[in-house]
C-alpha positions in Angstrom: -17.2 25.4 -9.3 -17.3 21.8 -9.3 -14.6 19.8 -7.1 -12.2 17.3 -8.8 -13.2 13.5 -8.8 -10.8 11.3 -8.2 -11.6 7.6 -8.9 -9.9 5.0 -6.5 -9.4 1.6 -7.6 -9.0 -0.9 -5.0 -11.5 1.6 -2.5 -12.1 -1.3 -0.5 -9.0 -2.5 0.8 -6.8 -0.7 3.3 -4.8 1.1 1.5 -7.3 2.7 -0.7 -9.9 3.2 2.5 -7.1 5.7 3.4 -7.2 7.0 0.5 -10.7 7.8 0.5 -10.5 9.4 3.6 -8.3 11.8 3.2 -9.0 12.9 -0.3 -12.6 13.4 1.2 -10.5 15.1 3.7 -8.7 17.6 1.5 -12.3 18.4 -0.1 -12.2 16.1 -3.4 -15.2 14.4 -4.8 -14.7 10.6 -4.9 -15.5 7.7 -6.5 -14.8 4.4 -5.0 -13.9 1.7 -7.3 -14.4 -2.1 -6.3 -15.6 -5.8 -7.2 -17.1 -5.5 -3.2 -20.8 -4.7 -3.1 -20.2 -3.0 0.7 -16.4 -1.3 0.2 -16.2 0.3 3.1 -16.6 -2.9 5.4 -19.6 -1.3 6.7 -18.1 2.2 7.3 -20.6 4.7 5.9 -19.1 7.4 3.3 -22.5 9.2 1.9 -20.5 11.2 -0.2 -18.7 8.8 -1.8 -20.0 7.2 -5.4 -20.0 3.8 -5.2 -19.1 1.9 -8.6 -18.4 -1.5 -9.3 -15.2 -2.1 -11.5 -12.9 -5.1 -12.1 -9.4 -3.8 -13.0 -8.5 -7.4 -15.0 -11.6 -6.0 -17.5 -10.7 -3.1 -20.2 -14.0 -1.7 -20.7 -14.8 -2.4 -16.7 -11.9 0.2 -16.1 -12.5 2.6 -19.3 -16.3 2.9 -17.5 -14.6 3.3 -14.1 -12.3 6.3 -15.3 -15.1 8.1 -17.1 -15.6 11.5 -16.1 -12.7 11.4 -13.5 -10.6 14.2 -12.8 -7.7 11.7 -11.8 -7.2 8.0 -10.9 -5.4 6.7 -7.8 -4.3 3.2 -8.2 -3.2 0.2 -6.3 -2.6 -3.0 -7.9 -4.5 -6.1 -6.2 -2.0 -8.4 -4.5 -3.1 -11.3 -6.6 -2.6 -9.6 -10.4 0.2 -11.5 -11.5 1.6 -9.2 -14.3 0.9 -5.8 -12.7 2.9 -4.1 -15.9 -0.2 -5.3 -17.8 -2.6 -3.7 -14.9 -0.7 -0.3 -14.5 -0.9 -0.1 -18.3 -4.3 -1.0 -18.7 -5.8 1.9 -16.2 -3.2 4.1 -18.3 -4.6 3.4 -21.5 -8.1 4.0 -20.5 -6.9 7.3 -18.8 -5.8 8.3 -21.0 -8.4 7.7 -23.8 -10.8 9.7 -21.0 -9.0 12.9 -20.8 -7.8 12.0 -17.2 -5.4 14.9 -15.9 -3.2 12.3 -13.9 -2.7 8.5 -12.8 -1.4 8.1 -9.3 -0.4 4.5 -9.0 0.8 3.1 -5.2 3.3 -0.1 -6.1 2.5 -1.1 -2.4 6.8 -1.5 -2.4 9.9 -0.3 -3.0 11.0 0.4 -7.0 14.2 -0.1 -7.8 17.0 2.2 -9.9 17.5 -0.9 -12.4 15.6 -3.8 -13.7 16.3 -7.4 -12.8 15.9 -7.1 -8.9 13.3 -10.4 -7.4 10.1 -10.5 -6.8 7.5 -7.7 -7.2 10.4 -5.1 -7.4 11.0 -6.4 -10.6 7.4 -5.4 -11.7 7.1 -2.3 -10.1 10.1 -1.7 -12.7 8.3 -2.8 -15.6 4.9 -1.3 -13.9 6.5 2.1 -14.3 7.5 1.6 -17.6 4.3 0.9 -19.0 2.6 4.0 -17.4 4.8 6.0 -19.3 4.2 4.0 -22.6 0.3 4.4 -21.9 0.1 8.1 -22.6 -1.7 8.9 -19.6 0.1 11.5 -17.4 1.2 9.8 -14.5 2.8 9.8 -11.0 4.3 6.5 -9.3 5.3 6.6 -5.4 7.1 3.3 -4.0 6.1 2.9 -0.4 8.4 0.7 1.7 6.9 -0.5 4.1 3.5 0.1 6.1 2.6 1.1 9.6 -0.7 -0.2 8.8 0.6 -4.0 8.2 0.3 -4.1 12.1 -3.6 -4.6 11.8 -3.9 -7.1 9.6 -4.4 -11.0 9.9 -0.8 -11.7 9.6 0.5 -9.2 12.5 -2.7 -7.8 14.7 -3.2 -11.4 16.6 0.3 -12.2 17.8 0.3 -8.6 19.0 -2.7 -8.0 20.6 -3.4 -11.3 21.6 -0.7 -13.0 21.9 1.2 -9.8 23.5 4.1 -10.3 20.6 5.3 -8.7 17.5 6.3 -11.7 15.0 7.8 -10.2 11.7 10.1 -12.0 9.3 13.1 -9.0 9.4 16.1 -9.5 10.9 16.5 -7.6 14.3 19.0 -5.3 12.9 17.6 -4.9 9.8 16.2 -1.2 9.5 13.2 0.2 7.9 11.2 3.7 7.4 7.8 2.7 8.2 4.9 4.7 7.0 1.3 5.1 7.5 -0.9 5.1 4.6 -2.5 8.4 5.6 0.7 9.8 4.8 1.1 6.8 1.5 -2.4 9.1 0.5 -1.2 12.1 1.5 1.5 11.9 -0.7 -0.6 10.8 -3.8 -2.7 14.2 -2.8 -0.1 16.2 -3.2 0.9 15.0 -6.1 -1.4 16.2 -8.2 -1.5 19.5 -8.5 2.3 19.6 -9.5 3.8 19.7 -13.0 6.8 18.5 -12.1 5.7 15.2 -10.5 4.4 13.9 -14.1 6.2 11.6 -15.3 8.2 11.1 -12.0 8.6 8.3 -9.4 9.9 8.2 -6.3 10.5 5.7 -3.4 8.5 7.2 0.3 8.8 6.0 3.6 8.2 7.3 7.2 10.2 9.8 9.0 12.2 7.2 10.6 14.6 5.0 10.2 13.6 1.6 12.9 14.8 -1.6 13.7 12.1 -4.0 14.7 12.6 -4.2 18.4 12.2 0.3 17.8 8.7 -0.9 16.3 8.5 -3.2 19.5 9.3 -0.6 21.5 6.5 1.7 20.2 4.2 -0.5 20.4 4.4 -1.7 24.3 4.1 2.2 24.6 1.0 2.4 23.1 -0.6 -0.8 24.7 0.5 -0.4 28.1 2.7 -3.8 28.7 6.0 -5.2 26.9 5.9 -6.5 23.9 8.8 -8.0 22.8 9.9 -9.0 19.2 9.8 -12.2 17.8 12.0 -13.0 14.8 10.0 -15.3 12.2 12.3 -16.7 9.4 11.0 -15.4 6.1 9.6 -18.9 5.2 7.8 -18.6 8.9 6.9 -15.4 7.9 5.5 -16.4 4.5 3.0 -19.5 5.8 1.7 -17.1 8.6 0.8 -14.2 6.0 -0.5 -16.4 3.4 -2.5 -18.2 6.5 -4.2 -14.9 7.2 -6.0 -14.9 4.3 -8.3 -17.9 5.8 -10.8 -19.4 3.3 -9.9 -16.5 0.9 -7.6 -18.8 -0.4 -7.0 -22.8 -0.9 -4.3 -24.7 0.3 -3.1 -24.5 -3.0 -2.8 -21.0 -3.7 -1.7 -20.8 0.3 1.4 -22.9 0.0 2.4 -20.8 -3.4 1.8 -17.3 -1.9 3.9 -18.6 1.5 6.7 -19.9 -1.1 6.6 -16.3 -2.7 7.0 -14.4 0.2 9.4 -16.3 2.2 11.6 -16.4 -0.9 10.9 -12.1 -1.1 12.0 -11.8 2.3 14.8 -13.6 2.1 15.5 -11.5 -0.3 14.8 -7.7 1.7 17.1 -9.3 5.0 19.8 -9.7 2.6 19.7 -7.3 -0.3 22.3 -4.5 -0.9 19.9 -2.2 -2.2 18.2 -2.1 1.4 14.9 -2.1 0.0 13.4 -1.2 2.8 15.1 2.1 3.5 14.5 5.7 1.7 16.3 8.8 1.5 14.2 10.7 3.9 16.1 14.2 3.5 15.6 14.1 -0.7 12.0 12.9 0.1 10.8 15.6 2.1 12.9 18.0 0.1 10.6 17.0 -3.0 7.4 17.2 -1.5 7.4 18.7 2.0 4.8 17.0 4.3 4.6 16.3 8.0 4.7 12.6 8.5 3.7 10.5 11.4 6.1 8.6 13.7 5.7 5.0 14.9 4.8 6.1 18.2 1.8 8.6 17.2 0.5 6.1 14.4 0.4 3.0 17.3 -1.5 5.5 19.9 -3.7 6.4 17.6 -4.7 2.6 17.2 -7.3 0.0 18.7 -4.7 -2.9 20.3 -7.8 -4.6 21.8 -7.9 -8.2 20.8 -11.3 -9.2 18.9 -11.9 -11.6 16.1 -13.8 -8.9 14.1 -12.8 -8.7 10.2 -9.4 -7.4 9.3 -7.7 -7.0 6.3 -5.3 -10.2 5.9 -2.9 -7.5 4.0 -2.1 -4.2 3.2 
């Protein structure tokens, strides 16, 4: 019997390398979907069928989905009207018989439209997943484990031998991994009564950013001791960790945009970064990593190899 494909958009950014991994890990077939030549940032995956796709492009995706069993999908940070993208994948997902979309909003979706930012998108995301006619799961993860390694985060850390973040010190959070952002998506799949659901998932815990300070001088062997960025702070370092990626231009518009979003999640009633772990787990029951065992498990020695600048 031949084993379900899933087709992975976005296969070569962090979120969907996990992803990969652990859908090859629960024995599916996969086909990783990206504008990269080398997805995997020189990681070897022999297994995995390598296709080049551009998620902007409607008969780029409608070739991508071909043949696939189901489709995982993460929105690039750049797409700009990601009710437009979500639909589009939907639509040709539909069209190829797919048995389910899995789409990742990367953040928290809210119980109403209106809220800022890309909240307000994941809202209007969700909607047009529905209207696509593709059958079709959405998951809102808060807020990533995995944001730790990237260009914005890993240098003050390991480097530097501080964690600068633009959250308030109180301001709590359920972190989570995306092995467990993929797991979810896995499992998923093979229930009927997660189509035409969403639902917001986090970590198993609920921490404070000195707790994520804590975790990680634990894991590295010396303190580390958190720094408090204003959002606007926060915003120019992020959008600076996308290096030559990006021009000043598009730089100075991404650092406006984030600033402004944080100012927005240190402040918000909704507590956007917060989930109802309890109704979570109750849903779909799965073993999720702490902060602690997700920062031992990780490399904290300082190079200036690649990274990820996000996600």
């Amino acid at each position: 019997m031949t084993r379900p494909l899933i087709a992975i958009f976005g296969a070569s950014g962090r979120q969907g390398l996990a992803q990969v991994r652990q859908a090859l890990g629960a024995g599916y077939r996969v086909r990783a979907l990206s504008r990269r030549a080398d997805p995997f940032l020189g990681e070897r995956y022999d297994e995995v069928e390598i296709m080049p796709a551009d998620a902007a492009d409607a008969a780029s995706v409608a070739n991508a989905v071909r043949g696939a069993d189901y489709v995982f999908y993460t929105h690039p940070l750049s797409a700009p009207d990601r009710d437009q993208w979500i639909g589009r994948v939907g639509r040709a997902a539909a069209e190829a018989g797919v048995k389910r979309v899995v789409w990742n909003t990367s953040s928290w979706i809210p119980d109403r439209p209106g809220d800022p930012g890309t909240y307000a998108g994941n809202t209007r995301g969700v909607n047009a997943l529905w209207r696509s006619g593709a059958p079709g799961t959405v998951f809102g993860s808060v807020l990533f484990m995995d944001n730790l390694l990237t260009n914005f985060a890993f240098p003050s850390i390991a480097r530097d031998g501080v964690f600068a973040y633009g959250q308030r010190a109180d301001l709590e959070a359920n972190w989570i991994s995306l092995d467990d952002v993929a797991r979810f998506m896995l499992a998923s799949l093979e229930r009927p009564d997660m189509e035409g659901a969403w639902m917001n998932i986090g970590g198993p815990e609920r921490l404070t950013p000195p707790d994520v300070a804590a975790a990680l001088s634990a894991a590295i062997g010396r303190p580390i001791p958190y720094k408090a960025l204003t959002p606007h702070e926060f915003g120019r370092v992020l959008a600076d960790g996308f290096g030559d990626a990006m021009t000043k231009e598009m730089k100075d518009v991404t650092a406006q945009r984030i600033g402004d979003f944080y100012v927005y999640n240190n402040t918000a009633p909704t507590r956007p970064f917060e989930v109802n772990v309890d109704a979570m787990l109750d849903r779909i029951p799965l073993k999720l990593e702490t902060m602690r065992e997700w920062t031992a498990r990780q490399d904290w020695t300082w190079s200036n190899r690649p990274r990820p600048p996000v996600g």
